[in-house]
C-alpha positions as CSV (number, residue, x, y, z in Angstrom):
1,X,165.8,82.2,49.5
2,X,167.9,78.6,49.1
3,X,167.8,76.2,46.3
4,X,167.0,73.5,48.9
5,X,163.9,75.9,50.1
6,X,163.0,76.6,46.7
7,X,163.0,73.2,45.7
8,X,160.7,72.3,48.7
9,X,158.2,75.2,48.0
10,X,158.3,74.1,44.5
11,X,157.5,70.3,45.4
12,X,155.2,71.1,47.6
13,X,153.2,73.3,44.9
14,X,153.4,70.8,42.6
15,X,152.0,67.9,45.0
16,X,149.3,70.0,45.7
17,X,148.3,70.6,42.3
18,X,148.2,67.2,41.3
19,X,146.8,65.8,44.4
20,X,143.8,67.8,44.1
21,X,143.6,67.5,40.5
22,X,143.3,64.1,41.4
23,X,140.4,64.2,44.2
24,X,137.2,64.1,41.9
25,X,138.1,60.9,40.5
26,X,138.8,59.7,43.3
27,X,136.0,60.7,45.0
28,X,134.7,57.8,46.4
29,X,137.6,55.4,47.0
30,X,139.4,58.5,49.2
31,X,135.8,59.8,51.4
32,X,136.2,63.1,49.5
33,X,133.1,65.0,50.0
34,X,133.7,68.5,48.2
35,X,136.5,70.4,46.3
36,X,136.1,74.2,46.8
37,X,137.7,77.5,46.0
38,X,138.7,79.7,48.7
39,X,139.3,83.5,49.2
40,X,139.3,86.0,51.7
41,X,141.2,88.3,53.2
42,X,144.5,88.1,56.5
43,X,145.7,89.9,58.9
44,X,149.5,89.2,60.4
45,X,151.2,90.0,64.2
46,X,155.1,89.0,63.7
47,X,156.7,88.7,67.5
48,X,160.1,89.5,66.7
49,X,163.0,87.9,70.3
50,X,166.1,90.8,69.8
51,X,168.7,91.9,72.3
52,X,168.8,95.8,73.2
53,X,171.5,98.1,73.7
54,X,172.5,96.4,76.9
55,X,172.3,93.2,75.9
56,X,169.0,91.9,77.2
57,X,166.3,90.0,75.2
58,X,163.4,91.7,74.7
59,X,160.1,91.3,72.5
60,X,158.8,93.6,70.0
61,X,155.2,93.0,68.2
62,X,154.4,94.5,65.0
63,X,151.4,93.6,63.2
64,X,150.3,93.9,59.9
65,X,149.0,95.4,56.8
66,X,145.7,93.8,55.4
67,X,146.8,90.7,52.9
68,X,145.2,88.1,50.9
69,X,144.6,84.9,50.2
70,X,143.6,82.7,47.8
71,X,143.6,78.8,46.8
72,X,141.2,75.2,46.8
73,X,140.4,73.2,49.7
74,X,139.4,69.4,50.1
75,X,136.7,68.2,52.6
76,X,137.5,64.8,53.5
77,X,134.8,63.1,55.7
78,X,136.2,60.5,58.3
79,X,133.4,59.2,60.1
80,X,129.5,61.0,61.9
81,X,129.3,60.7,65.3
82,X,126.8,61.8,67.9
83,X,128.0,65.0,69.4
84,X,125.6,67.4,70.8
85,X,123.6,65.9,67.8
86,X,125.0,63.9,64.7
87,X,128.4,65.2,63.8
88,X,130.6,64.6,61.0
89,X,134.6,64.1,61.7
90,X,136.6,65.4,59.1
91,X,139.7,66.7,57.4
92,X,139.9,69.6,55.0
93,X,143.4,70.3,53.7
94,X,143.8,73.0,51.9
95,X,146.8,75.0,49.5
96,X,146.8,78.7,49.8
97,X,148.8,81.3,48.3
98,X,149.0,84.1,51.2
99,X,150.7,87.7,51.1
100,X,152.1,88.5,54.3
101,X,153.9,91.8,55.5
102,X,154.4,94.5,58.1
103,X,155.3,97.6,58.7
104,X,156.1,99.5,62.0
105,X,159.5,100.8,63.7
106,X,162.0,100.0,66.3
107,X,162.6,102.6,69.5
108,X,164.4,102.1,72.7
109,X,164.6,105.0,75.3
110,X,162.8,107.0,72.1
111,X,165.8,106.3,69.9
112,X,164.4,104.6,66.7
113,X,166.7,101.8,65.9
114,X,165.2,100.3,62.5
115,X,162.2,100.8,60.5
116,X,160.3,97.9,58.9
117,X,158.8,97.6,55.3
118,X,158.0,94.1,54.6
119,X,155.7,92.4,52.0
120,X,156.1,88.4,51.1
121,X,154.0,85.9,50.0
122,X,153.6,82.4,51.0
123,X,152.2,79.1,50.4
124,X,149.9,78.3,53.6
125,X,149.1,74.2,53.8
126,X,146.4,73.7,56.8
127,X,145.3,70.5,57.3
128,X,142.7,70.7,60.4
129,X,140.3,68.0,62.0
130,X,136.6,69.7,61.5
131,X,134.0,68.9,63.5
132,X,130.7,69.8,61.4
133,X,127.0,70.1,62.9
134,X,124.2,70.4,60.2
135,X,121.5,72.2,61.6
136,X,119.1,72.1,58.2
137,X,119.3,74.8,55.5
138,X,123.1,75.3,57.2
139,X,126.2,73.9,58.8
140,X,128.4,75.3,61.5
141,X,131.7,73.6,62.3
142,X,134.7,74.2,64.3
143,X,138.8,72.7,63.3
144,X,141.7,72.3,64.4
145,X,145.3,70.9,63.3
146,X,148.5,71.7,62.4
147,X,149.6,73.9,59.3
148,X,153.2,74.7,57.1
149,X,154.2,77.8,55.4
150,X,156.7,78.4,52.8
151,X,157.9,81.2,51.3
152,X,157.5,81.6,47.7
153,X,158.9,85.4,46.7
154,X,158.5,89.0,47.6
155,X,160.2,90.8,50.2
156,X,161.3,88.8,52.7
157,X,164.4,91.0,54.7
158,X,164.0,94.0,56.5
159,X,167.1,95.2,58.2
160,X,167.6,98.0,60.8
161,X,170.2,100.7,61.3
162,X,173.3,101.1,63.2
163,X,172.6,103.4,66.1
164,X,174.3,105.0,68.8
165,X,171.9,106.1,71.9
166,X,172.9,108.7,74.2
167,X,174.3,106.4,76.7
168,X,177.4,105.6,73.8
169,X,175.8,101.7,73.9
170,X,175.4,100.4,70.2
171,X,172.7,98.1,68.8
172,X,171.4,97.2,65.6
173,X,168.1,95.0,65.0
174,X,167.0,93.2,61.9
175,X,163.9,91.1,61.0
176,X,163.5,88.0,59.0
177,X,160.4,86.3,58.2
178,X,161.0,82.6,58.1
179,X,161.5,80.8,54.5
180,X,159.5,77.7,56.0
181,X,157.1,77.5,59.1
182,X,154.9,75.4,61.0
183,X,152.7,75.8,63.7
184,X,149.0,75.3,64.5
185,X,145.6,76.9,63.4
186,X,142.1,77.0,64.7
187,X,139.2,78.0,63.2
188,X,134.9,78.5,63.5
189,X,133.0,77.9,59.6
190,X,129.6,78.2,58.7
191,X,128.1,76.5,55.5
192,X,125.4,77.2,53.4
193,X,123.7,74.9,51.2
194,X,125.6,72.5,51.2
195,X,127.8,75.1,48.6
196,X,129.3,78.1,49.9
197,X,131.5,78.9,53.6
198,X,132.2,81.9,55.1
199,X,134.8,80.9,57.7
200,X,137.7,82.6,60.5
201,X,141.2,81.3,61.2
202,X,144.0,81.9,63.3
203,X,147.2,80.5,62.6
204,X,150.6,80.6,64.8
205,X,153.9,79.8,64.0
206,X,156.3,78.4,65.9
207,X,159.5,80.3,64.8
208,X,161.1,76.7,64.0
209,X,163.6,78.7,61.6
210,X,164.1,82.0,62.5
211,X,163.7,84.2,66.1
212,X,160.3,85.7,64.4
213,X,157.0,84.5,65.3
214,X,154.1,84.7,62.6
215,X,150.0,84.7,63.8
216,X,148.2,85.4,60.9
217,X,144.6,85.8,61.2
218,X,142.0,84.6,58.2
219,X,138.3,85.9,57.0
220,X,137.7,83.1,54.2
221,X,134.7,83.0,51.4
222,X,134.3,79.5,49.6
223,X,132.5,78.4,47.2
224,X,132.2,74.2,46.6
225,X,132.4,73.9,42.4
226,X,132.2,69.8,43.1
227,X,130.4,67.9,45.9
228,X,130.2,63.9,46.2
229,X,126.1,63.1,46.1
């Protein structure tokens, strides 16, 4: 990984850490509603674009080995409309520190061409829209919105072998997850007493760096240790 991506993963750390450090204090001035911890567990596919013996692009998809995540989340109310009933418009950013990874192999014509051992972790920043129905006792709500990744350490390159297939044609195939990503996520959350979430996510990547598409898939527990009253 760079300097100039380190440097950026760092930063963006950092601002996190001191802009939700900052959000109880805040609370009223900024509309934050609750600060929360999240944890849970993902699930990746990595769509990996490659050209085969002969030269043609082609797809692979791999998915993944069970990772986790882990990190504090904002709720940030914008405004309650009616919607099916009264509905609150909101934004909940969050930080996460996510291990991603896959494993899997490469054949053409039964000829295996690489095999794959990966294992990174990232720093996932969501910030959705939420639309939030309470229904008395609980909450269900539904977001959407765009989201960044950024690679913070662990194994990140996975190369394959040089091989020769029985028609004499050579290829070789390699996989690199992207040092920084962006794409968009969607998501369905319930809420409990106003205090703990138990929530789903999918988020897809855009392959803005690298020929290797990311969807990582997210079953979240929270817990909200500060609400606004």
């Amino acid at each position: 990984m760079g300097k100039g991506v380190s440097l950026l993963t760092a930063a963006v750390v950092a601002a996190g850490i001191v802009a939700f450090g900052g959000m109880a204090a805040k609370a009223e001035a900024q509309g934050v509603t609750a600060v929360g911890l999240k944890l849970g567990y993902n699930y990746n596919v990595i769509e990996v674009e490659y050209r085969d013996s002969r030269g043609r692009t082609r797809y692979d998809t791999y998915t993944g080995d069970v990772g986790f995540h882990a990190g504090i989340q904002a709720d940030i109310m914008i405004t309650e409309i009616d919607l099916a009933g009264p509905c609150i418009i909101g934004i909940n950013p969050s930080v996460l520190l996510s291990s991603k990874g896959v494993t899997g192999t490469h054949e053409e014509d039964g000829v295996v061409y690489a095999t794959y051992d990966i294992d990174a972790y990232y720093i996932d920043v969501p910030v959705p829209v939420s639309f939030k129905w309470d229904l008395g006792g609980y909450a269900i709500g539904v977001e959407i919105g765009p989201y960044a990744s950024f690679h913070l350490g662990g194994e990140q390159k996975a190369r394959g072998v040089m091989v020769t297939n029985p028609g004499g044609n050579t290829a070789s195939t390699k996989m690199t997850l992207p040092s920084v990503d962006g794409g968009i996520m969607a998501g369905v959350y319930f809420e409990f007493s106003n205090m703990f979430t138990l929530g789903l996510r999918a988020a897809s990547g855009f392959g803005v760096v690298t020929d290797e598409t990311v969807t990582t898939y997210y079953v979240t527990a929270g817990f909200n240790f500060w609400r606004y009253r």
